[in-house]
C-alpha positions, 0 to 999 in steps of 0.5 A: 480559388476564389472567382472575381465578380465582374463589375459592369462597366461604368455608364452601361445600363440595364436593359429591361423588357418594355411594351413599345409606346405605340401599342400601349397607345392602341391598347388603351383606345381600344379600352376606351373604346369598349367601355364606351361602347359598353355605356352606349348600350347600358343607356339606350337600353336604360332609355328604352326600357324608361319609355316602355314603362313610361307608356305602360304606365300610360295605358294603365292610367288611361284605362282606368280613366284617371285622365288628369293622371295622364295628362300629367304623366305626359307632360313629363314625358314630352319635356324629356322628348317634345315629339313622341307621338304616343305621348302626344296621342294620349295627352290629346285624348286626355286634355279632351276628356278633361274639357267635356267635364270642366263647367268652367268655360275658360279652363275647358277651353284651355284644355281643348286648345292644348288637346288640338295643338297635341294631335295635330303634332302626332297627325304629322307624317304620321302614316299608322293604322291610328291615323283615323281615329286621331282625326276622329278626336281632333274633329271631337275636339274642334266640335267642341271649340265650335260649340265655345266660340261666338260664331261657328268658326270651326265647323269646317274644320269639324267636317274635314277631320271627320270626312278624314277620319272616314277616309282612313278607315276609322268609323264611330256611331256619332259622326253622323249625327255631329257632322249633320250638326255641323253642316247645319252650323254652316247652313249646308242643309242638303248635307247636313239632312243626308248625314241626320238620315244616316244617324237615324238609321244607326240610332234613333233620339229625339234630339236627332228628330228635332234636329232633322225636322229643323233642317227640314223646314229650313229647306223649304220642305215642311211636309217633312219637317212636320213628320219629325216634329209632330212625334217630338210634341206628341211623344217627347218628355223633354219640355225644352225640347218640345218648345223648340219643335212648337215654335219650328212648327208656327214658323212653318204654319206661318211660311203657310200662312196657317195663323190659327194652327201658328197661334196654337203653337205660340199659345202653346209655348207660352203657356209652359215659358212665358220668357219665351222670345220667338213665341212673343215674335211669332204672335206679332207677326200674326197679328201684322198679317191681320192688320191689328199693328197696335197688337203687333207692336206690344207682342214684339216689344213683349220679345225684346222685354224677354231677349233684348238682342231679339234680331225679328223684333228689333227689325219690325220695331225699328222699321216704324 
């Protein structure tokens, strides 16, 4: 016998087995979702790991003292993240460094500009236990920018990152001695006097010597400017040097109204720098106080021959 296979009927349709339309939805933004997250951390890993070898590299190129390499490296690194203060503290060192050794004024001056802007962005809230030394560096850097300016513009500026610096903690070995110079600069002698003490008790130099004498005579007190004075004449062998502390030293026998020994000294400078202006000046004004005018005269024009600027001779010439 044979079995009668059993159409099904017309229109009816299969049903199969399918995932419901609302999970597939959920299935897929959860794929999505992982894959995305996935990526997330491969790129903040990939980016972590590009600044870590980034200032690795950083301190390997410092420390070998290649500073253009650093200079350039940070560049790179600051377009990527402008505020990245790692970057912008060893961009700032290194433009300083490269300023001190370029002979031409206007390209140092550039650098020195770019190595100021750089630390005062990293100095913003910034609150580490390298705050002080940054402030060092920006006042090493506004010393500099004093020392290429017409007038002294930024000395104040070189005492207060200084006196910052040593507020937080961070001391070096020539602060003293730079933040007498730039005391003296702003004609605060007292001040400028007490930190070239403190420099002297750390490291005694001849410079130093001249500078404390000098600042010395300009507070009236020439017994002890003399001190520091006589052993740059007496002992020193640096020949610029020992011009300069001469014609302190006529200055200061004339404030006496010593003229032989005043006269010694300009002689003295003469007979090693006949282009010396002061020394010119000085002998005119000798010659003023003994009444000899025709003298005076030829010796100031004598400094206005040598510096045409000389402010003491075209002053006694004009006044005639």
């Amino acid at each position: 016998m044979k079995h009668k296979m059993h159409k099904m009927p017309s229109g009816a349709v299969r049903q199969e087995s399918k995932l419901p339309f609302w999970l597939f939805i959920i299935v897929l933004i959860l794929l999505v979702a992982f894959g995305c997250g996935i990526l997330i951390r491969y790129t903040i890993k990939n980016k972590q790991l590009s600044n870590e070898l980034s200032l690795t590299r950083l301190e390997e190129l410092w420390n070998s003292g290649d500073y253009q390499a650093v200079y350039e490296q940070t560049e790179y690194m600051l377009e990527q993240k402008p505020i990245q203060k790692s970057a912008l503290v060893y961009r700032g060192y290194s433009c300083f460094y490269l300023a001190v050794s370029k002979t031409d004024t206007s390209e140092a001056l550039n650098y020195i500009e770019d190595a100021i802007n750089s630390l005062r962005i990293a100095l913003i809230s910034n609150h580490t236990k390298s705050k002080g030394q940054i402030e060092y560096m920006l006042a090493k850097a506004y010393f500099q920018k004093n020392n290429f300016a017409s007038y002294n513009y930024y000395a104040d500026l070189v005492v207060k990152y200084f006196l910052a610096a040593k507020a937080d903690g961070f001391f070096a070995n020539d602060i003293p001695e730079t933040l007498g110079l730039a005391y003296a600069a702003l004609d605060m002698t007292d001040k400028s006097i007490s930190a070239f003490t403190e420099a002297l008790a750390l490291r005694e130099s001849e410079t130093l010597l001249n500078a404390i004498g000098e600042q010395y005579f300009k507070a009236g007190e020439y017994a002890k400017a003399k001190q520091y004075l006589f052993r740059i004449v007496t002992e020193s062998t640096d020949d610029l040097l020992v011009l300069k502390s001469r014609n302190i030293l006529g200055k200061i026998y004339l404030e006496e109204n010593n003229l032989f020994d005043a006269r010694e000294e300009f002689e003295a400078i003469l007979e090693k720098d006949e282009n010396y202006a002061d020394a010119y000046y000085g002998l005119g004004i000798i010659h003023e106080r003994q009444g000899d005018m025709i003298k005076a005269r030829a010796e100031w024009r004598k400094a206005l021959r040598v510096q045409a600027n000389h402010a003491g001779a075209i002053q006694k010439l004009s006044k005639m």
